[in-house]
C-alpha positions in Angstrom: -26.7 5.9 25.7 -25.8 4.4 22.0 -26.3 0.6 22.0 -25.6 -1.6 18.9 -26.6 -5.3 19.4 -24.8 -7.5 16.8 -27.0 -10.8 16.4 -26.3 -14.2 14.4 -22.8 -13.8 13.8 -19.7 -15.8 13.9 -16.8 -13.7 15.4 -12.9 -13.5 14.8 -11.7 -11.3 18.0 -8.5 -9.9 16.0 -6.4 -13.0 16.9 -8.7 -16.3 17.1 -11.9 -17.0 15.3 -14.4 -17.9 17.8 -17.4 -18.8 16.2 -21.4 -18.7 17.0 -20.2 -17.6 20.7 -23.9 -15.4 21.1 -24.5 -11.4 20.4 -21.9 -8.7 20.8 -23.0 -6.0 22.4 -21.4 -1.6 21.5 -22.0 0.7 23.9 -21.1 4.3 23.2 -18.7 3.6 20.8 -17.1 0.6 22.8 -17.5 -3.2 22.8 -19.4 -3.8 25.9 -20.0 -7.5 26.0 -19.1 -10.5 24.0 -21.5 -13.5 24.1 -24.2 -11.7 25.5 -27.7 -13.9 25.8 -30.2 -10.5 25.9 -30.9 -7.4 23.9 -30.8 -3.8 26.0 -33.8 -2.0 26.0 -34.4 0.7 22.9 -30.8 -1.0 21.3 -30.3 -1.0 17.7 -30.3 -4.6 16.5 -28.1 -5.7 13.2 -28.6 -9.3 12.1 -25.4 -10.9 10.5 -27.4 -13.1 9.6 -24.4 -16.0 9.3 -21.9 -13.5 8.2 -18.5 -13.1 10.1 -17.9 -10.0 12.8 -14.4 -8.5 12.9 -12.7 -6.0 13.8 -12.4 -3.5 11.0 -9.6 -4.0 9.0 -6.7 -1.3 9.0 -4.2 -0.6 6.0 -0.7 0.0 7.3 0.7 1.2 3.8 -1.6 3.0 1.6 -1.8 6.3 -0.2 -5.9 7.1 -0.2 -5.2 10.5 -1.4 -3.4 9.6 -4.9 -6.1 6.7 -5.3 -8.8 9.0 -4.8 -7.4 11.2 -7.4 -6.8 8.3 -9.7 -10.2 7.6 -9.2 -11.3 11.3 -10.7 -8.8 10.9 -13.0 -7.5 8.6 -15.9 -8.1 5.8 -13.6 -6.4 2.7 -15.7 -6.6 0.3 -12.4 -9.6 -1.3 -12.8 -9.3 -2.6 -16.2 -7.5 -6.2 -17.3 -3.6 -5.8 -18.0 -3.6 -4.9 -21.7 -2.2 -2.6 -23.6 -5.4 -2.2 -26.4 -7.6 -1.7 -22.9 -5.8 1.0 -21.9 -4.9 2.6 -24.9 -8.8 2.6 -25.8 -9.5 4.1 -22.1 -7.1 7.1 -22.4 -8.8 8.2 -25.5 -12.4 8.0 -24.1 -11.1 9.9 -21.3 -9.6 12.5 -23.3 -12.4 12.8 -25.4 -14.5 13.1 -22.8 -12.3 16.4 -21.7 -11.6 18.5 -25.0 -9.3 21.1 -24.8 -5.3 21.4 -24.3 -4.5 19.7 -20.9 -2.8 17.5 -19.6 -4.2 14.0 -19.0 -3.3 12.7 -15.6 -4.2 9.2 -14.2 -2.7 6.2 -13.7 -2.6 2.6 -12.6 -1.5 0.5 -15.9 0.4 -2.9 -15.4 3.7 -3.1 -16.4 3.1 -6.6 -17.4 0.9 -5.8 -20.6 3.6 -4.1 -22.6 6.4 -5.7 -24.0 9.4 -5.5 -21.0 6.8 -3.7 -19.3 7.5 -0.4 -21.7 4.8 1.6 -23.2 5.3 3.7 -25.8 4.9 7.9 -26.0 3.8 6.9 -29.5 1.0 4.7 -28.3 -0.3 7.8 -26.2 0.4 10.0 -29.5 -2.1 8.0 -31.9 -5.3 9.1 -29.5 -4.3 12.2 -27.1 -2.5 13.5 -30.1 -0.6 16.8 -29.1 -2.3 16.9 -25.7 0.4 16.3 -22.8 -0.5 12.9 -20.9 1.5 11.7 -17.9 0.2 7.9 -16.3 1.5 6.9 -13.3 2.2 3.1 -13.2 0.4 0.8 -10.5 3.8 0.8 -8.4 4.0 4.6 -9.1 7.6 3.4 -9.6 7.2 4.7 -12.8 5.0 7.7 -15.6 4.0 7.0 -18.7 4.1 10.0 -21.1 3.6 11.4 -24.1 5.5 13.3 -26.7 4.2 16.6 -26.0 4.9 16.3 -22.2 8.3 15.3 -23.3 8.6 18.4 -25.2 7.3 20.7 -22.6 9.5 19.1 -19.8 12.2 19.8 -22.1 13.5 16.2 -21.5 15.5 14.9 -24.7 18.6 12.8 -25.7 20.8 15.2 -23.7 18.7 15.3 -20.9 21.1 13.0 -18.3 19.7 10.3 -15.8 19.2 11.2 -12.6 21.3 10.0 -10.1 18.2 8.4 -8.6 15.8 7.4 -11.8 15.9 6.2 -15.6 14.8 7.8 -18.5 14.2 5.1 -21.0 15.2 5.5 -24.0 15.7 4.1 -27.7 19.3 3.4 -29.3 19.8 6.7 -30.5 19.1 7.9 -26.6 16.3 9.5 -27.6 13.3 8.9 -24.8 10.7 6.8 -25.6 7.7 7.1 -23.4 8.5 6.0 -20.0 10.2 7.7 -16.6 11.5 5.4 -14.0 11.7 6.6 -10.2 13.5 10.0 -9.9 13.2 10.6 -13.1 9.7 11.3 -12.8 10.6 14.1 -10.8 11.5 15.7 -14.0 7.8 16.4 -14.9 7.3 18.4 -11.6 8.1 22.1 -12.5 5.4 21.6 -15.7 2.7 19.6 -14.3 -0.6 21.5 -13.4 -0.5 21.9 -9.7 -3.4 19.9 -7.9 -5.6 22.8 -5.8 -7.1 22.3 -2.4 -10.2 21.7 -3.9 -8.9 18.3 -5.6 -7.0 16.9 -3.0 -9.7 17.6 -0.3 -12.3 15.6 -2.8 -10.0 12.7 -3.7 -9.2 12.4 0.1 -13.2 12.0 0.9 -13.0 9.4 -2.4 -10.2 7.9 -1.4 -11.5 7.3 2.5 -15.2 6.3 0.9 -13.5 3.4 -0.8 -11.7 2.3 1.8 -14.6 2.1 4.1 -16.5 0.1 1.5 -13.3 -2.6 1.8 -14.1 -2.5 5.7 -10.8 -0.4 6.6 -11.6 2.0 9.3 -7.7 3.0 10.0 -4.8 3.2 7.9 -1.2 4.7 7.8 -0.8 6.8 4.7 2.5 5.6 3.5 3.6 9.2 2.1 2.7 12.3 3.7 4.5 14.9 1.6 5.6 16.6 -1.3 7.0 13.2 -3.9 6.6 12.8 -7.5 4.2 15.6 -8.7 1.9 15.4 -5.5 1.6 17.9 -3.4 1.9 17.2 0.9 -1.3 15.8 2.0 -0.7 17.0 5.8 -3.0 20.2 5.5 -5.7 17.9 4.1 -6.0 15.3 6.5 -5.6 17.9 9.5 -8.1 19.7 7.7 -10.4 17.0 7.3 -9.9 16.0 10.8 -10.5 19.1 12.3 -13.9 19.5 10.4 -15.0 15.8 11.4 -14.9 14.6 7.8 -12.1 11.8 8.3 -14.2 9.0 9.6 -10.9 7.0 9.3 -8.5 6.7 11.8 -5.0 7.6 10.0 -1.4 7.7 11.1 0.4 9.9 8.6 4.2 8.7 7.8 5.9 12.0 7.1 8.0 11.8 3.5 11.9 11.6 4.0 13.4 14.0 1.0 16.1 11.4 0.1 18.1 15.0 -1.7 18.0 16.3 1.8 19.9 15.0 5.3 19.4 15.6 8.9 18.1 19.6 8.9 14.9 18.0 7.9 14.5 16.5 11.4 13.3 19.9 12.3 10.5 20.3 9.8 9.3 17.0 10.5 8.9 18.3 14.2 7.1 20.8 13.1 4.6 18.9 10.8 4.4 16.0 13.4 3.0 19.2 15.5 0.9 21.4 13.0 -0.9 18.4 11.5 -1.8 15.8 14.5 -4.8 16.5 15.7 -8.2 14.5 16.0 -8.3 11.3 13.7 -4.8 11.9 12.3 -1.6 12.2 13.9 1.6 12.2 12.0 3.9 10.4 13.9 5.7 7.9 11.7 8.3 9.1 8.9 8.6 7.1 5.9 12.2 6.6 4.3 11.9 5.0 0.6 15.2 2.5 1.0 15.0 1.1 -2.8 12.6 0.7 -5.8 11.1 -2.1 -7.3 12.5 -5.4 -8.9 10.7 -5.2 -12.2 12.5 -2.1 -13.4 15.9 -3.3 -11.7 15.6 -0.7 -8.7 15.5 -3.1 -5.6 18.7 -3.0 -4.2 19.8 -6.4 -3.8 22.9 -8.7 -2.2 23.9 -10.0 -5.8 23.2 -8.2 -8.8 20.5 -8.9 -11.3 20.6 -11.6 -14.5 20.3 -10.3 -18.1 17.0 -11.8 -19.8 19.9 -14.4 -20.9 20.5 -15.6 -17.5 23.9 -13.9 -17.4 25.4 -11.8 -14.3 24.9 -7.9 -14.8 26.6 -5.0 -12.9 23.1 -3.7 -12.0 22.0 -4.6 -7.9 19.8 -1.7 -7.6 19.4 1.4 -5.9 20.1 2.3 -2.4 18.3 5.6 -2.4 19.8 6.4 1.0 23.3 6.1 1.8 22.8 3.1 4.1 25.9 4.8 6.7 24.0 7.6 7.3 20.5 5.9 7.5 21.4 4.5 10.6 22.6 7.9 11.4 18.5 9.2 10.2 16.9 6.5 12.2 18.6 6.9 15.3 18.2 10.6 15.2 14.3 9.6 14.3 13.9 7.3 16.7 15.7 9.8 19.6 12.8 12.6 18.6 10.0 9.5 19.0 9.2 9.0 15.7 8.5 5.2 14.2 9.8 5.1 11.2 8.4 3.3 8.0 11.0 1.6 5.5 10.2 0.5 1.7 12.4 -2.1 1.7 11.8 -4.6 -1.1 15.1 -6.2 -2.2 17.4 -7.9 0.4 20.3 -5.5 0.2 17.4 -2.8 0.8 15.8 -4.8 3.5 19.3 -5.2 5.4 20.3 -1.7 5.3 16.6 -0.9 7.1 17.6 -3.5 9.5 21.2 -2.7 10.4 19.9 1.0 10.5 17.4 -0.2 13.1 20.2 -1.8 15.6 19.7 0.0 18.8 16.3 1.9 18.3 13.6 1.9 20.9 10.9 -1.7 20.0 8.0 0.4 21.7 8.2 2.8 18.6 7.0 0.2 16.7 9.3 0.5 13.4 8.7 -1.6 10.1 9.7 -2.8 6.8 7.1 -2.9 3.7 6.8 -4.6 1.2 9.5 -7.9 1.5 9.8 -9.2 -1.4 13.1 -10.9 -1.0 14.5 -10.9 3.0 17.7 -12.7 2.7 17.6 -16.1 4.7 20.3 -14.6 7.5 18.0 -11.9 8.2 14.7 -13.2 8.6 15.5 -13.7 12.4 16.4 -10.1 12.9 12.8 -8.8 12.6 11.7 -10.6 15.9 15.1 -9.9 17.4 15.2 -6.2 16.8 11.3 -5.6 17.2 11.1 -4.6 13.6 7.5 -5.3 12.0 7.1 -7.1 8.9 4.8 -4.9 6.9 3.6 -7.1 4.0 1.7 -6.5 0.7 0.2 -9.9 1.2 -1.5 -9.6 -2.9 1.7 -9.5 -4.5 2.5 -12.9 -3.4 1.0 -15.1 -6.4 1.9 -15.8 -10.3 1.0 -13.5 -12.3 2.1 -12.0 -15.8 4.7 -9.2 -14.3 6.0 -12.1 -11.7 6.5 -14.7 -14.5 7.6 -12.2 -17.2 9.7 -9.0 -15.6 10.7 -10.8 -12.5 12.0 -14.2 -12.2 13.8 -14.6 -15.1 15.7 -11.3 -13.7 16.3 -13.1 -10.3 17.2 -16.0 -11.1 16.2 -19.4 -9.7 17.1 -19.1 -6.0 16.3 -16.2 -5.4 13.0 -16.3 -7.2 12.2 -19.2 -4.5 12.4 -17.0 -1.5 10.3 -14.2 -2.1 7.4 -12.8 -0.4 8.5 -15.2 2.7 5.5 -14.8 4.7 5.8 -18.0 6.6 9.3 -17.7 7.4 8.8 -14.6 9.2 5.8 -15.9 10.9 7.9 -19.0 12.6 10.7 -16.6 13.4 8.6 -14.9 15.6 8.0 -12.0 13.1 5.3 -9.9 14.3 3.2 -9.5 10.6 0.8 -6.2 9.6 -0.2 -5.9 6.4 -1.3 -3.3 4.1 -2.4 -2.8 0.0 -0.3 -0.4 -1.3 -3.4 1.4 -2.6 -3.5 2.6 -5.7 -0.5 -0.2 -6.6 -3.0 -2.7 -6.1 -6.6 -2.9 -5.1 -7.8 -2.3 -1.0 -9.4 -5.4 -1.0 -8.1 -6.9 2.8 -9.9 -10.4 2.0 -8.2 -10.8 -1.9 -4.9 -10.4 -0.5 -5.6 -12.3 3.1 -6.7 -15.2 0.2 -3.4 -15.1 -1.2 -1.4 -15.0 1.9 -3.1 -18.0 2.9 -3.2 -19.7 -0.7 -0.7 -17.7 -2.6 -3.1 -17.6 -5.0 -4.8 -14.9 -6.6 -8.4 -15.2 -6.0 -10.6 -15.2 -9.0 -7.8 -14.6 -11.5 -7.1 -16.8 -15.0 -4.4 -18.8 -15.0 -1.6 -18.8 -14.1 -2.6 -16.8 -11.3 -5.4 -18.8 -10.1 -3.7 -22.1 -10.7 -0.7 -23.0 -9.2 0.1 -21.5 -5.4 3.4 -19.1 -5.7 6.3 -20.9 -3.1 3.4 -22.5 -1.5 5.5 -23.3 1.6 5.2 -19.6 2.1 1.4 -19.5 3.0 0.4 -18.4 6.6 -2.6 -19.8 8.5 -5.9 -17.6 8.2 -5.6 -17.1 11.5 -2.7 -15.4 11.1 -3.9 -13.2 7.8 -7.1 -11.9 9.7 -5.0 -11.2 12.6 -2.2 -8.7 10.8 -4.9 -7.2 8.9 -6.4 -6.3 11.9 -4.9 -6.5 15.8 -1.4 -6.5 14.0 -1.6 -3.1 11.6 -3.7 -1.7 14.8 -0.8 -2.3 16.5 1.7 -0.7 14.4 -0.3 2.3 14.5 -0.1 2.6 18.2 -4.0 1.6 18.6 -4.0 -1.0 21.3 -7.5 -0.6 22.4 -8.4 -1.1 18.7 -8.5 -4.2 16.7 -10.1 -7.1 18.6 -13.6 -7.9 19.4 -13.3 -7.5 23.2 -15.0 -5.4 26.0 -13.5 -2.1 26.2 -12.3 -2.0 22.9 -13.0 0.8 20.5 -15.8 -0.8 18.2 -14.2 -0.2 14.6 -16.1 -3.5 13.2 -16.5 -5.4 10.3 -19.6 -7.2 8.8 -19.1 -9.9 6.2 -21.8 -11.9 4.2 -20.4 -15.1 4.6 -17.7 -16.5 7.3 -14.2 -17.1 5.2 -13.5 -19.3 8.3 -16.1 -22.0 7.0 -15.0 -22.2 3.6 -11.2 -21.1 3.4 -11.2 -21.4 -0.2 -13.1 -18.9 -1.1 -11.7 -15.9 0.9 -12.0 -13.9 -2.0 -15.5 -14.2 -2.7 -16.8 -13.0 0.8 -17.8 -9.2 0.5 -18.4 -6.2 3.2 -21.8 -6.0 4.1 -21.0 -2.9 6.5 -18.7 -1.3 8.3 -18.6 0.9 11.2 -16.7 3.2 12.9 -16.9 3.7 16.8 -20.4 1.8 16.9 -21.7 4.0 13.6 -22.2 2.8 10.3 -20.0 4.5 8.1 -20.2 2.3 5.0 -23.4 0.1 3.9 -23.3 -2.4 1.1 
């Protein structure tokens, strides 16, 4: 019989922190006791030493798979937001891989280029004629080079897709930068990514996560979308082997070019892949795109950089008639289904398409940025989850820069509205977004409770972002934790409790003694039913 003994720790249960309340106790793979007073014979002892225990943290939108690969690839993500930095990156990188190829990779800010627009040219001066294709941080957009240009055949004639921008210079000519569907226009001349790569960026992706303290996540795309390949095979591959570690709901992708005949492939996946650590029971349907390249479908159109009215409101990627038509057919089958929704127009068509859909499948809406003030209520009333990307929520150069002058004043005041959800009875999960922005559960628990970036140069670490919007820490820990369980259908995981599976944290310091510094606490390990899977 395992036993785990966790001494000197504080403990947050998943909803309330509790403090010094005495050891906590994991037998077999369970919590056994909370506040016990003695050690079991021949049990393992780990000393927190002061640190916090929690229950480990789970994702509920990330994409592990294309992180890990941006991690063996061009990986821009971890460098500041400048367009030298990355510039200077790509050419290491390619010099560090002579030949022909393409150079794949990604995570570059929007906000270090002037509108957020690189250049082909600045990928000419240092790949030269090599084809290079960068996926964006939001993924909402690729970053190319001439050649790959030229070998996609994309030019001045090339039209917009109904669904994506190709920008382009005055003459129409394109200039270095796919938005949304029209990245999709690369696919037929990318190299294909082989089981080999995806089955080693899955193991990457799933180490780094563990070293955050995530021990579950929902995989926010499980299919074939923008150049990657489905990810289904891996994970049930993975899981059938005992390499995932992690346990992972898999939201099946909803081709937006197809309609209801897909119900019946999605069946089938939800049936070929489940299995072990992994079941793929959720369906995600990509509602809009993203503000900063004028793809979030919102009520009122967007400003011009002068301030004036445009005839641009975004993108409703599905009709929103017949997405209530999708979700109920969804919901019928017993799938929960998983909405980007990030404008308010987008948001509202997710919501109305949710009128009449079972609560106990435990549907949601990422991302948030802008709920209009008449449907903030609905989430609570409909049993709708609030699915935010807590990190997002603070000044930074893309929010100041290629977002609220776009917005305009009022509407810039109501985004991210954590704590209005929270008093209207929202329940609240959160997730990263992974590779978008880093996995780190306590930088964006900081902001949501600060709306601050932790750590960041002004103006990001400066001055809170709609202040009024913060949430208690309470609350952060909890939808990081009991609440994304939750949503994944785990209700004997996330809390500290006896019986519950023991997916745990271990922090160095408690955040719950010195709120201010939420950011600065690290993982110290992290373990996955009562075994270490992740040691700092």
């Amino acid at each position: 019989m395992a036993v785990t003994v966790f001494r000197n720790a504080a403990v947050f249960d998943g909803v309330a922190h509790l403090g010094r309340v005495g050891d906590v106790v994991v037998r077999d793979g369970r919590v056994a006791a909370v506040g016990a007073d003695s050690v079991p014979a021949g049990a393992r002892v780990v000393d927190v030493d002061g640190g916090l225990l929690l229950p480990g943290f789970t994702d509920a939108h990330v994409h592990p798979v294309q992180g890990g690969l941006e991690r063996l690839g061009c990986d821009l993500s971890g460098l500041p937001a400048d367009a030298t930095a990355y510039v200077r990156h790509v050419a290491q990188h390619t010099r560090s891989r002579p030949g022909d190829g393409w150079v794949l990779g990604g995570g570059w800010a929007m906000a270090a280029f002037p509108g957020g627009l690189p250049t082909a040219q600045q990928l000419d001066e240092v790949v030269g004629d090599r084809p290079v294709a960068l996926a964006n941080r939001d993924h909402h957009g690729m970053w190319v080079s001439t050649r790959a240009l030229e070998v996609a055949g994309i030019t001045a004639r090339t039209p917009d897709p109904a669904d994506g921008r190709i920008e382009r210079d005055a003459e129409g000519s394109p200039t270095g930068v796919l938005h949304e569907g029209a990245m999709a226009l690369l696919d037929h001349v990318l190299p294909p990514v082989d089981d080999a790569q995806l089955h080693a960026a899955l193991l990457e992706g799933q180490r780094h996560l563990h070293s955050f303290g995530i021990t579950a996540w929902q995989d926010a795309i499980v299919g074939a979308y923008s150049g990657m390949r489905d990810v289904g095979p891996t994970y049930a591959r993975a899981a059938a082997n005992g390499e995932l570690t992690g346990t992972v709901v898999g939201a099946l992708w909803w081709d937006r070019a197809r309609g209801r005949e897909q119900v019946t492939d999605l069946l089938a996946k939800r049936e070929d892949y489940s299995g072990g650590r992994f079941a793929a029971t959720s369906v995600k349907v990509m509602q809009d795109g993203v503000a900063e390249n004028g793809t979030a479908a919102l009520v009122e159109p967007y400003l011009d950089r002068c301030g004036h009215v445009t005839d641009n409101a975004g993108i409703s990627f599905v009709d929103p008639v017949v997405l209530r038509s999708y979700v109920g057919e969804l919901d019928h089958h017993g799938f929960q289904v998983h909405v980007h929704g990030l404008g308010d127009r987008g948001v509202r068509e997710a919501l109305d398409a949710f009128e009449g859909t079972h609560p106990d499948r435990r549907h949601h809406i990422a991302h948030l940025q802008l709920v209009h003030p008449d449907d903030v209520r609905r989430f609570a009333a409909l049993g709708v989850a609030a699915n935010i990307q807590a990190l997002w929520a603070c000044f930074d150069e893309q929010m100041t820069g290629l977002t609220i002058p776009f917005l305009g004043s009022e509407r810039a005041g109501r985004q991210y509205p954590f704590g209005d959800l929270h008093a209207a009875g929202a329940r609240l999960v959160a997730g990263s977004d992974w590779p978008v922005s880093t996995p780190d559960p306590l930088a964006a628990i900081h902001t949501a409770v600060h709306r601050t970036a932790y750590g960041e140069p002004a103006p990001a670490g400066t001055e809170p972002f709609l202040p009024e919007q913060a949430i208690p820490i309470e609350v952060a820990f909890a939808a990081y934790t009991s609440g994304s369980a939750w949503v994944n259908h785990r209700d004997d995981a996330g809390t500290v409790r006896p019986g519950a599976v023991a997916d745990l944290v271990v922090l160095d310091s408690d955040p719950f003694l010195e709120p201010h510094e939420i950011g600065r606490a690290r993982v110290r390990s992290t373990w996955v039913d009562g075994e270490c899977v992740h040691e700092a």
